[in-house]
N, C-alpha and C positions, 0 to 999 in steps of 0.2 A: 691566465686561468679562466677569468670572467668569459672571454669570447671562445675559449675552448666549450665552456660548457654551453652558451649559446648554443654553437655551430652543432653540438650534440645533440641538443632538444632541436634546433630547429629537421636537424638528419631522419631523430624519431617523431614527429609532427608529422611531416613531411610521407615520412614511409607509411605510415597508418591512415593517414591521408588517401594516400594511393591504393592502397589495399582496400581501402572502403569503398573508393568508385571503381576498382576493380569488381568489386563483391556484388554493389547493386547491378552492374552490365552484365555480369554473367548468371544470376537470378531471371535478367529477362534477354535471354536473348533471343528470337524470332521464332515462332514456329510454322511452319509452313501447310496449310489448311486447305481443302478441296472452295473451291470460287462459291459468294453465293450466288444463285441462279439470276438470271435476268427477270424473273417472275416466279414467286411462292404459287402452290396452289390456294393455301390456306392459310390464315390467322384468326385468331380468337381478338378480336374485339370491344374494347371496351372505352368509350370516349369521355370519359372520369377526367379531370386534370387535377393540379395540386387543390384549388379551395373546394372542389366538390365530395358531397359523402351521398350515396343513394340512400344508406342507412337515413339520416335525416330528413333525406324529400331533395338533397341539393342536387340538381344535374346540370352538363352543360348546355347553351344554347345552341341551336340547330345551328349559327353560321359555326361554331364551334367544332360541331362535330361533321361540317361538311367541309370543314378545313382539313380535319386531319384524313378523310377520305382522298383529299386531293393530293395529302401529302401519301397517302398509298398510291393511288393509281397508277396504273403501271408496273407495279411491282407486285402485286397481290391479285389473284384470282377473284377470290373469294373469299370471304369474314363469315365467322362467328358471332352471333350475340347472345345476350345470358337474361334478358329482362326486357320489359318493356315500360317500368313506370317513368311520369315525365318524357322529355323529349327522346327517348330512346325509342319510341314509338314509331320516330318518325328515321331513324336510320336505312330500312330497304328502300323508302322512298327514296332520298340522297344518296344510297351507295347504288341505284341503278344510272345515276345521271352519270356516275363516273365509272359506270360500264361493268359492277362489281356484282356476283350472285352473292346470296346469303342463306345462309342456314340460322333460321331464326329462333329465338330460344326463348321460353320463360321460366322466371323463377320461382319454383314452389318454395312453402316452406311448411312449417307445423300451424301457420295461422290459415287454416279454410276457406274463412269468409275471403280474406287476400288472395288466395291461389284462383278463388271462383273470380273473383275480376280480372283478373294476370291470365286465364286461361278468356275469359269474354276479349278479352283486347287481343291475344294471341286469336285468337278466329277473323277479329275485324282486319287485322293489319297483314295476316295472312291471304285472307280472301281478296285482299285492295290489293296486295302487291304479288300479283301471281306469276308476273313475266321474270320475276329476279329471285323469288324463294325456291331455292330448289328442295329441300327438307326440314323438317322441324325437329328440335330438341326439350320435348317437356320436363323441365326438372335440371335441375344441376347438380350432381353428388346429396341430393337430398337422405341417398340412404345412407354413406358415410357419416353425415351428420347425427344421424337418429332423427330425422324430424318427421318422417314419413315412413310409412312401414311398406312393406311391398305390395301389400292387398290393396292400400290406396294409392300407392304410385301406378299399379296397373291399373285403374279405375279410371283415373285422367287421361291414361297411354287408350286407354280404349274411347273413351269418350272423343280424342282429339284424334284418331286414327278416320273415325264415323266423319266424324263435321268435315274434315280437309281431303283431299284428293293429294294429297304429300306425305312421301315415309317421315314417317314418327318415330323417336326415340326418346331414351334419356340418356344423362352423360354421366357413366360411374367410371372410378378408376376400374384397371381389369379385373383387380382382383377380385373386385366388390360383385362384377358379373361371375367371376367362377365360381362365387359363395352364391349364386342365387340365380341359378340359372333360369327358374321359374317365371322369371321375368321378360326373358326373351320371346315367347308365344305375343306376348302383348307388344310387341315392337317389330316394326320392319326391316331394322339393321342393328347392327353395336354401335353404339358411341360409345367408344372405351380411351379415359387419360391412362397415358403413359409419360411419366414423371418420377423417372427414376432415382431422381432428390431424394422424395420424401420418402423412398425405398433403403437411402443408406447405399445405394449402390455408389464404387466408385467412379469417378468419370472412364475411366479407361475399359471398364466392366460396362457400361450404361447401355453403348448402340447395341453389342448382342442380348443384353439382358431385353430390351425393347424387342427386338429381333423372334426372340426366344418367347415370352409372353403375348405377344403377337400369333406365334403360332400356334402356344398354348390354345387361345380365343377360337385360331381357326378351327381348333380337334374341337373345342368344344362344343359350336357354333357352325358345323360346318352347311348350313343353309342359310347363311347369314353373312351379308356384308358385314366388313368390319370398319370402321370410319376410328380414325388416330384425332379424337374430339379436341382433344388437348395431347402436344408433344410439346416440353422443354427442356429449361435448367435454368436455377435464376442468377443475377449476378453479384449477390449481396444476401449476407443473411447468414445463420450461424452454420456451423458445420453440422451435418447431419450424418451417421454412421463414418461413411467413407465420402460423402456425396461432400465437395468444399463448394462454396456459392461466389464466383468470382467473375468477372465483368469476362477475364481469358477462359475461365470453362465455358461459359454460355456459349463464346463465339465459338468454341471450340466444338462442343455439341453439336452446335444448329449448323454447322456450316459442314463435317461429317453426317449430319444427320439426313441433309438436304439431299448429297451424292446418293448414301443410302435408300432414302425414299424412291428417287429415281428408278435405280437399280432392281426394289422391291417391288416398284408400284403401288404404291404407299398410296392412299387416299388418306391427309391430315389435315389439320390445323393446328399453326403452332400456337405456342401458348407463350407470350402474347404480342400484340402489336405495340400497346405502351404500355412503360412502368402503371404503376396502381398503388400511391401512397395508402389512400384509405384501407385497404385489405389487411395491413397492417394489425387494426385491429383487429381482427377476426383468425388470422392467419400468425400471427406473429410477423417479426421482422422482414422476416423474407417475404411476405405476400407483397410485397411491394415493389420487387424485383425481378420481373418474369419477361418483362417487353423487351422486344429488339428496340423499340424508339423510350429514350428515358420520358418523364413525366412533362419534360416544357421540352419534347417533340425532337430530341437531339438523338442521331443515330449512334447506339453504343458501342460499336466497334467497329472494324473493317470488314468490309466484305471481300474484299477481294485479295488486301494486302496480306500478310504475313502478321500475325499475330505476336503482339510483345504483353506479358501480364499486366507493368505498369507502363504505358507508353508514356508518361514524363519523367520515366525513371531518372533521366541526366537531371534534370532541375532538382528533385527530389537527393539525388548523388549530390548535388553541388549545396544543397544546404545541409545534409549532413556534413560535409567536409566540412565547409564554413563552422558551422558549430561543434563540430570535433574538435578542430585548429582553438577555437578561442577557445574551448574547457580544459581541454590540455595546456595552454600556453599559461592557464590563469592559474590549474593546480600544477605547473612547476613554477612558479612565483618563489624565488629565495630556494629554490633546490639546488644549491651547488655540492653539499654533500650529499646529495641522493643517488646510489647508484643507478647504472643503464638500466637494471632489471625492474628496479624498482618505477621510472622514467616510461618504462615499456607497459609495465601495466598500468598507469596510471593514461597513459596513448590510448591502447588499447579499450579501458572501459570508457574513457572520455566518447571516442567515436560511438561505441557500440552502443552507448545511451543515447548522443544525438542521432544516430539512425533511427534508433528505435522510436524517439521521440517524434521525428521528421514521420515515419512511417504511421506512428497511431494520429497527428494532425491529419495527415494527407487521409485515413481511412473513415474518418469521424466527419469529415469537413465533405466527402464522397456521399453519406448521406443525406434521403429527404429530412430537411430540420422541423420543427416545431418551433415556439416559444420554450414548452419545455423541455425537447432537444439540446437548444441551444444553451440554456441556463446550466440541465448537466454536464453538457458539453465545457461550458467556462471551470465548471467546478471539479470538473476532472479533469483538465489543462493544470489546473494549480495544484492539484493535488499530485498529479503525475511529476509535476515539476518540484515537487515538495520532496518524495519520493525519491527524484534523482540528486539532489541538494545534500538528505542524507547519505544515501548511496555512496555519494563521493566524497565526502564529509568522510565518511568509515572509510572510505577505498584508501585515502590521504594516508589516515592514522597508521592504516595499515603494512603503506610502504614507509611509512618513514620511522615505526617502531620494528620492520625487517630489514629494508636496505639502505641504510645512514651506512655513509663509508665511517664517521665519528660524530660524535654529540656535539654540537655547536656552543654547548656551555655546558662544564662538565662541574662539576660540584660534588663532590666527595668525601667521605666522613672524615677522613683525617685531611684536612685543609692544606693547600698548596703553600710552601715556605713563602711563597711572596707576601702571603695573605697576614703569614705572622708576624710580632714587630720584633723581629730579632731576639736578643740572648734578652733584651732587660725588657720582656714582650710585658703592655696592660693588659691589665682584664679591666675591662670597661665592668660596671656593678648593674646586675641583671635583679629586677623586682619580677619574681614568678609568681603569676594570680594563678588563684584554683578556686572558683564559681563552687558552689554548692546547694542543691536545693533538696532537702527531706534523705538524705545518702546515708547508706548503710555506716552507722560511727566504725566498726572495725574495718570493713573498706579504708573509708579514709583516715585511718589512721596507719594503714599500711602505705599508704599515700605518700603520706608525710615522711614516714621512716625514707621511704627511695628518696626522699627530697634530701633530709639530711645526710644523706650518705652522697652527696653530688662532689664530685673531685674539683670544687670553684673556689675559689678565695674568696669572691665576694659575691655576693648573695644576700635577696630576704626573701622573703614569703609569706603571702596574704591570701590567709583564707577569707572569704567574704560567705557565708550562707545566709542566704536571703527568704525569708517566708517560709520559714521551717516553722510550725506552730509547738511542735512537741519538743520540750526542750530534755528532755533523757536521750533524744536523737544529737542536738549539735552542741550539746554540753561536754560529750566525752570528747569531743573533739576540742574546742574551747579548751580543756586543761590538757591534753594531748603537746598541744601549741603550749602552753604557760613549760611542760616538759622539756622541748626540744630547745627551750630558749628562744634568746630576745631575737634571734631573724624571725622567729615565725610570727606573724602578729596573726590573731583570729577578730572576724566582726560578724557578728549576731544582727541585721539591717531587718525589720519589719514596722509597717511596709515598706518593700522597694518595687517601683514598677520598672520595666523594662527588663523582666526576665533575667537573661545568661549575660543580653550587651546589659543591662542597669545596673547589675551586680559590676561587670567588669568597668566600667564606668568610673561607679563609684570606689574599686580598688586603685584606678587611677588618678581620684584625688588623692586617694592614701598613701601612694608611693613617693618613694625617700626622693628627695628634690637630686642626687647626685647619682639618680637611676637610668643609664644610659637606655638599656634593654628593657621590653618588657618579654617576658614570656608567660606562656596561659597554655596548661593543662587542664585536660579535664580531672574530675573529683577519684574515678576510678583506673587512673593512671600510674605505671610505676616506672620511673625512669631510668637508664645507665646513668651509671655515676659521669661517663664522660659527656655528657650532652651539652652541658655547656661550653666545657672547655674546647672540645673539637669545632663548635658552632659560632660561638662569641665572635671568630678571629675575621670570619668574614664581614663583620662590622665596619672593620678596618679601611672597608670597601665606602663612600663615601656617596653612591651612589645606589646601596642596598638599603633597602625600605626594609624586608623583613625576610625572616629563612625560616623556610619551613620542613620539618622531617614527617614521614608517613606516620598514619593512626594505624597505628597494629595492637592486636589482642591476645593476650597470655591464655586465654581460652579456648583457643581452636580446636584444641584436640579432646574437648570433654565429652563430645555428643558430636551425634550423625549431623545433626540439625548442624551446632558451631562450624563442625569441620567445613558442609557446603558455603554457610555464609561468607567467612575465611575465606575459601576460593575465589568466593566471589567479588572481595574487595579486591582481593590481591589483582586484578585486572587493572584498576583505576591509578592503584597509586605506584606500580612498576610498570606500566604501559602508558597510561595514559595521560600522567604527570610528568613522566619523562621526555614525551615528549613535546608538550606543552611548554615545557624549562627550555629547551632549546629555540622557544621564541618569547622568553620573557613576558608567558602569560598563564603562570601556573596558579590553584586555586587556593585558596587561602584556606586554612583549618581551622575549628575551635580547639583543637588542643595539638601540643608538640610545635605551637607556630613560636617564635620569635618576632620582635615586633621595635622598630629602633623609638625611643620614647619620646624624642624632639619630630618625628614624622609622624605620628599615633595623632600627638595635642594637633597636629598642624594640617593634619585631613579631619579633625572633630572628632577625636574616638570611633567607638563602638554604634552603628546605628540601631536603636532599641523599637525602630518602626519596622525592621527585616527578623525575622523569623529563622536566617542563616546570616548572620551579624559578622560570622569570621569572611564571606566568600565576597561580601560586600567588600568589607574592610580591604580587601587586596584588591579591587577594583580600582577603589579610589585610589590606594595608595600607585597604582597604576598608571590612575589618569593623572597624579600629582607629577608623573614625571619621574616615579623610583622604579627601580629594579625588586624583584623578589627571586630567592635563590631555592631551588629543591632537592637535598639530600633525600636520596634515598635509601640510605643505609639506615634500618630503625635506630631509635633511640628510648623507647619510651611501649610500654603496652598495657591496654585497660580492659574491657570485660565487654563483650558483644552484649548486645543483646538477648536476652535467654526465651524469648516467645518469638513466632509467629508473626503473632498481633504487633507485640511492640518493636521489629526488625519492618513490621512494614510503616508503622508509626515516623519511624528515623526517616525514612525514606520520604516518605508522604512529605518532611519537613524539610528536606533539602528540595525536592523536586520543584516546592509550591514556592520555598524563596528564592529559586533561579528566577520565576516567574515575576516576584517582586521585584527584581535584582534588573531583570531586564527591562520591566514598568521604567524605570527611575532613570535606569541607564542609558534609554535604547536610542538617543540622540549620538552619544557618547562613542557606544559601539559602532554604530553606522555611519558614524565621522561625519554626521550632521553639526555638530559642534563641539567644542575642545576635541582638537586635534592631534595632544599629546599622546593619545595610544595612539601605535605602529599599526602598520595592516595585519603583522602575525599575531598581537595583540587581538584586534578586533575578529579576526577569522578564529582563534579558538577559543575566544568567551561564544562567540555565537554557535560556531560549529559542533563545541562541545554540548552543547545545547538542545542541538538541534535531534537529537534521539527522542531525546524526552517531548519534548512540541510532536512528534509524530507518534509517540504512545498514546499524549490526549487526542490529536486527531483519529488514532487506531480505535478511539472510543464509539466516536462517530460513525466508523467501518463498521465496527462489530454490529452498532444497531440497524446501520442502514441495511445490512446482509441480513440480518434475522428477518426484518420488513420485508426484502424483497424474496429472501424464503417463504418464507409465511404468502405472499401472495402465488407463488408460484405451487404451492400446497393446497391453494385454494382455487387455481385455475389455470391447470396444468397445461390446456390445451391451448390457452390464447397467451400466456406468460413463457415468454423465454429467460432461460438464466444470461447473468450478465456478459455484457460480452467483455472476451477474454484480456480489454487495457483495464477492466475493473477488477482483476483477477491478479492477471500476470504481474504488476510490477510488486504490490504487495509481497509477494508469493518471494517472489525476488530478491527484496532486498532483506525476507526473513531469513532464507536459507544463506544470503552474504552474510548477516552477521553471525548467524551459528559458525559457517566456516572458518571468519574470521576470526570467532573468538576461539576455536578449537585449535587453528592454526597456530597464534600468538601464543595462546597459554602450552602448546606442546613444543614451542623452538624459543619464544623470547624466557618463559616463564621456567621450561622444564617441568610443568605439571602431570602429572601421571593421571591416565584414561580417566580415573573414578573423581580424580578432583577437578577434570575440566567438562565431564558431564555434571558435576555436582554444582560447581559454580553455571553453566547453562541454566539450570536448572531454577536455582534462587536467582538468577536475573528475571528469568521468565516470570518467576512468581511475583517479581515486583511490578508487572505492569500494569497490571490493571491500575494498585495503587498510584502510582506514578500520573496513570493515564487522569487519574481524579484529581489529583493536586495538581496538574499543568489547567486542566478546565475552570479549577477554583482560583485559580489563581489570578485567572483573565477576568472570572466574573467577580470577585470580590478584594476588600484592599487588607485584610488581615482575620487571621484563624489564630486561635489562643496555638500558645504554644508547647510542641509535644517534648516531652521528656523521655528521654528513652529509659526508659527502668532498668535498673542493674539488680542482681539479686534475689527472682523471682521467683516463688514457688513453681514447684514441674505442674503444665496445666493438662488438666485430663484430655480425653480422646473427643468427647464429643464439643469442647472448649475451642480443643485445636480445630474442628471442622469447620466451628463456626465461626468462629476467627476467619476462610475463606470460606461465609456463607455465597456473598453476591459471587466469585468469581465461579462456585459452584454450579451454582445457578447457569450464571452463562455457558460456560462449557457443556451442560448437557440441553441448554437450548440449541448451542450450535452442533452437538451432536446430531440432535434426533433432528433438527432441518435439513442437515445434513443425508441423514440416513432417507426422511422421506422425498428429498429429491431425487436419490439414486432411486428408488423405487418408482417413482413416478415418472422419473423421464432418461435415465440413465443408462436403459439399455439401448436408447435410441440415439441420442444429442453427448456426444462427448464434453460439448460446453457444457452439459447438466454434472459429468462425471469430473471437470475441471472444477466446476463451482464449490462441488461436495466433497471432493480433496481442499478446495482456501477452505469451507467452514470448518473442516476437520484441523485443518494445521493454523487456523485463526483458534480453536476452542486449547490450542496448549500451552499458551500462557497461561491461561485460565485454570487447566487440570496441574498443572507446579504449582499455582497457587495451593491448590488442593493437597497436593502432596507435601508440597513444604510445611502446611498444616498440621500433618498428622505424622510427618517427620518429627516437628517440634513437638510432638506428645509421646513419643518412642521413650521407653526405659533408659535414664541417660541424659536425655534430654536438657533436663534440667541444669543450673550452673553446679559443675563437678568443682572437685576438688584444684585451686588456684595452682600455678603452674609457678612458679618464680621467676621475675624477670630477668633473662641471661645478659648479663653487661655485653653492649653492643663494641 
């Protein structure tokens, strides 16, 4: 059987394997492109290298820039240049020695005094270099910018027309000349860019869109050359309308575009000769990728050959596979009763996240870095990788709570004859503790009553209330016990420290010396009479530490509010405990657990320095080497919480003592030391975990998006939105677990539409909290601890609001950055319209906060009339 199902996984490895290096070779397969020429007429020029900024004063040195001349010659007619401070002064001199004409340029801008020396130096270097300058270009897009208005751009264009015997222009894109034609009088030709990028146009649309605008210019203009000052596409950079910025569009452009000029008679330069990291600022991302030659002088594509998108697509194929193969092989670890289907998608997302992964390294590590490049480059590798950890983590849970061919330890309310001892079967004598702190006296004395009525032979029960100050609260209870007689003992302990474990603690000096069991409910719990009797028998088991049955609530159906909460446990403990039981690492309870009384003393009780004292306690008894058993047929059911505020309290206190739990543990689990946990062990204390660790890093998301909203709000023109690996997996693995959890509760659960949006719903509202106690958790070593209240008054409307005041708050931060990014740049950059859908689908966790809010203050609301607990 073992090598059957080998031979199976290794079949679907194998096949999805192949499917994925099939997928990446036919993504790129060749395209076949017009040669490029044996010589450009033109390029735009600029001898910038990675450490230089002109912005600053930095330029390169003349051998510098007479290097990369030589590395043109022969291939290029003629250059473009855009300035002359620093050594750029000295370019016509060096591009005549390598046989090159220039059209020589200076840069205006809105500072005068600067344009009046940039236009002095354009005279000096014009007039010295007259055998190589064939025309001059004053001004670069100066009026796209705003920096100059056209009365003073034509002022310079006239000034430098008088001084030089050379046609004069300036360089606007076209359209900037068909808005302002007025300008044309004052120039001798058009220099017009055409850059159909930053037009949105698509690639396929681009050479006639050129084409077409081109001849727009010539109706316009028709006494007027036209000079193509600037033609590109760049190869890097964010999507812009239809325009995609890719290393295979460039080549694909320039190398079409070339044939075309021909054809036309195109007088150009193309734009550009190399990369230009610095432009970046100025320009966004893409200003940096315009060159046919990258930044350290390497040629970016073929010229002549046949065009592939990723030319190292194999290497790229081969470590996807590689990493496909080991993530599949490691999540079927122990899957022999896993169906095929279940095997196939677990194949399937494995690959499809190591491509993915493979693909965003390869695209990140393509561009120019920084120091802090690189730094968010590291922190979005772990985060990505964080990201898939969960992803697969839920993908696991997913198949194995839909395609188990059977439960690998099946545990059942009415116990398997083996388990019993025959006709003359023991009841081993079970000591039930019930903790109390300040609890409604008629609650638990309803408590009590389900206690006495338990179908057990042997039995006590110990109430322990600890720091109750008002004694009309634990006095009715005190003679309630003197009532039901001598099992029940009551103890009145003030002071006791250590909360819920010091109470239970001290009920375990008090228990009867011949108490095999211990069991612990909590105070607002009522239980079937048969819970112990069905439960006890698996003690029998010798290697069972403790058995525990699901926490279910008599009050689900009182209120809107109950009913979501309700839903939403009901995930955890018929999903998720389920299947955690079938690797002997399910989580321990404070109430309905069972506890065998010789392994309690012998792992040191109750830890009173954890805040979730029950989830510890099944850890250890874990690492000691025992078994824990999961029924999940109820037995027992107590009172939700009736607020808001104090359902997210609950939560806040389990979230924060995983946190602890993992502090104490995390040798343990990571099988750094004691060895006694299994790996399926160690894989669902972590894994089960691991949601919550990415709600507190979803903390971090939420703020770092608002910031880089907010800057993009503030500087729309030089700020691009994130690029889309800071978008997309997020986005991702949000919509996996809504699917998931929609899927599960409508086939494992049977839930109907309203209760598996409703439980959505109140998960979503617990994140934020969640997100706060995983942070608090890391940064401090103990938070008093929270009570979940039973029995609360119904809390008004503006109570419940502010109950989720902060997550209000954020939600309509990430609305409105939201909204004003779509307005600022959304009709142009699609990443801007991708961004503003994450702030929108990041702010709804936030707005269920809100609503679960003001759900809990609905008419109803409040704790209704108790429900009677139905013998299970």
């Amino acid at each position: 059987m073992k090598n059957k199902v080998s031979r199976l996984n290794l079949i679907i490895v194998l096949g999805f394997a192949l499917a994925t290096f099939l997928l990446w070779g036919w993504g790129n397969r060749p395209s076949t492109e017009p040669p490029w020429p044996s010589k450009v007429a033109g390029m735009s020029f600029s001898p910038l290298r990675l450490h230089n900024d002109p912005v600053a004063g930095d330029y390169p040195t003349e051998s510098e820039i007479a290097a990369d001349l030589a590395l043109l010659q022969g291939k290029v007619q003629a250059i473009r240049t855009y300035g002359l401070g620093g050594t750029l002064s000295s370019i016509p001199q060096l591009a005549e020695k390598h046989g090159m004409k220039v059209t020589l340029g200076a840069w205006l801008t809105d500072n005068l005094e600067e344009n009046e020396r940039e236009l002095e130096r354009l005279l000096l270097v014009a007039k010295k270099n007259k055998k190589n300058i064939i025309q001059v270009i004053v001004g670069n897009e100066t009026l796209l910018r705003g920096e100059l208005s056209v009365e003073q751009l034509a002022a310079y264009l006239d000034r430098t027309r008088k001084a030089l015997d050379l046609p004069v222009s300036t360089g606007e894109p076209w359209n900037v000349w068909v808005a302002h034609p007025e300008l044309a009088p004052h120039t001798d030709f058009i220099a017009a860019h055409f850059l159909p990028y930053w037009e949105g146009v698509a690639l396929k649309a681009a050479l006639d869109h050129v084409d077409a605008t081109y001849v727009m210019l010539q109706e316009a203009f028709p006494k007027k050359r036209i000079l193509m000052a600037e033609v590109g596409w760049p190869s890097n950079g964010r999507t812009r309308g239809a325009s995609v910025a890719t290393h295979a569009n460039e080549a694909i452009f320039l190398r079409n575009y070339l044939q075309r000029a021909v054809k036309n008679h195109y007088d150009y330069y193309l734009m550009e000769a190399f990369d230009q990291p610095w432009k970046s600022e100025s320009e966004g991302a893409v200003g940096a990728y315009w060159g046919v030659f990258d930044a350290h002088r390497n040629q970016k594509f073929p010229f002549t050959e046949p065009i592939v998108r990723v030319p190292q697509w194999r290497l790229l194929a081969g470590l996807s596979v590689g990493l496909g193969l080991a993530a599949a092989l490691i999540l079927f670890t122990d899957s022999s009763t896993l169906r095929r289907r279940g095997r196939s998608f677990l194949a399937l997302l494995a690959n499809g996240m190591a491509a993915t992964l493979v693909w965003v390294v390869y695209d990140y590590v393509y561009q120019y870095q920084s120091l802090l490049t690189i730094t968010v480059g590291i922190c979005l590798l772990f985060g990505f990788l964080g990201i898939c950890l969960v992803l697969l983590t839920e993908a696991h849970e997913l198949a194995e709570a839909s395609w188990m061919k059977k439960r690998r330890r099946f545990f059942a309310g009415t116990p398997e004859r083996e388990l019993e001892i025959a006709s003359g079967r023991s009841f081993p004598k079970v000591s039930i503790h019930v903790p109390a702190y300040n609890e409604p006296p008629a609650m638990m004395i309803e408590t009590l009553d389900a206690l006495s009525r338990l179908d057990y032979p042997d039995f006590e029960v110990l109430v322990i209330d600890n720091n109750t100050s008002d004694p009309a609260v634990w006095q009715p209870v005190e003679a309630h016990c003197a009532v039901l007689g001598e099992r029940f003992r009551f103890f009145h302990v003030s002071p006791l420290a250590g909360f819920k474990a010091g109470a239970l603690n001290f009920a375990l000096q008090q228990t009867a010396a011949d108490a095999e069991v211990i069991a612990v409910i909590d105070s607002d719990y009522q239980v079937s009479p048969r819970w112990l009797s069905d439960l006890t028998p698996y003690f029998a088991n010798p290697d069972i530490g403790f058995v525990q049955a699901p926490q279910d609530y008599h009050d689900g159906d009182t209120s809107l509010f109950k009913k979501m909460c309700y839903a939403e446990y009901k995930g955890f403990f018929h999903i998720g405990m389920v299947t955690r039981n079938d690797r002997n690492a399910i989580i321990e309870h404070g109430t309905m657990t069972m506890v065998r009384a010789r392994v309690l003393r012998e792992v040191g009780g109750w830890a009173e320095w954890c805040i979730t004292e029950d989830a510890e306690l099944g850890l250890r008894i874990f690492e000691a080497g025992y078994e824990g058993g999961y029924i999940e047929q109820s037995y027992g059911r107590g009172v939700m919480p009736d607020t808001f505020i104090d359902y997210k309290k609950q939560r806040f206190r389990w979230a924060y003592g995983a946190v602890q739990i993992l502090r104490r543990h995390l040798g343990a689990l990571l099988g750094w030391r004691d060895k006694r946990l299994s790996r399926g062990q160690r894989y669902h204390f972590v894994a089960g975990w691991l949601p919550w660790l990415a709600d507190g890093l979803n903390l971090f998301y939420t703020f770092g998006a608002l910031f880089w909203s907010v800057v993009i709000l503030l500087d729309p023109q030089h700020t691009d939105p994130p690029l889309a690996v800071f978008t997309i997996p997020p986005l991702a693995l949000f919509f996996f677990k809504v699917l998931k959890l929609v899927y599960l509760y409508r086939t494992r659960l049977g839930a109907s539409r309203w209760e598996t949006l409703g439980a959505a719903l109140a998960g979503l509202a617990l994140s934020h909290t969640i997100a706060k106690a995983i942070v608090a958790g890391f940064w401090t070593k103990n938070i008093p601890f929270f009570r979940t209240p039973k029995c609360e008054n119904q809390p008004r409307l503006v109570q419940a609001v502010l109950s989720a005041a902060e997550e209000t708050l954020l939600a309509f931060l990430l609305i409105g950055a939201a909204l004003g990014v779509l307005w600022l740049q959304g009709g142009v950059i699609p990443g801007a319209r991708l961004w503003a859908g994450a702030l929108l689908i990041q702010s709804l966790p936030y707005l269920a906060a809100l609503g679960m809010g003001v759900v809990s203050a609905l008419p109803g609301s409040a704790q209704g009339e108790k429900i009677p607990v139905v013998s299970s």
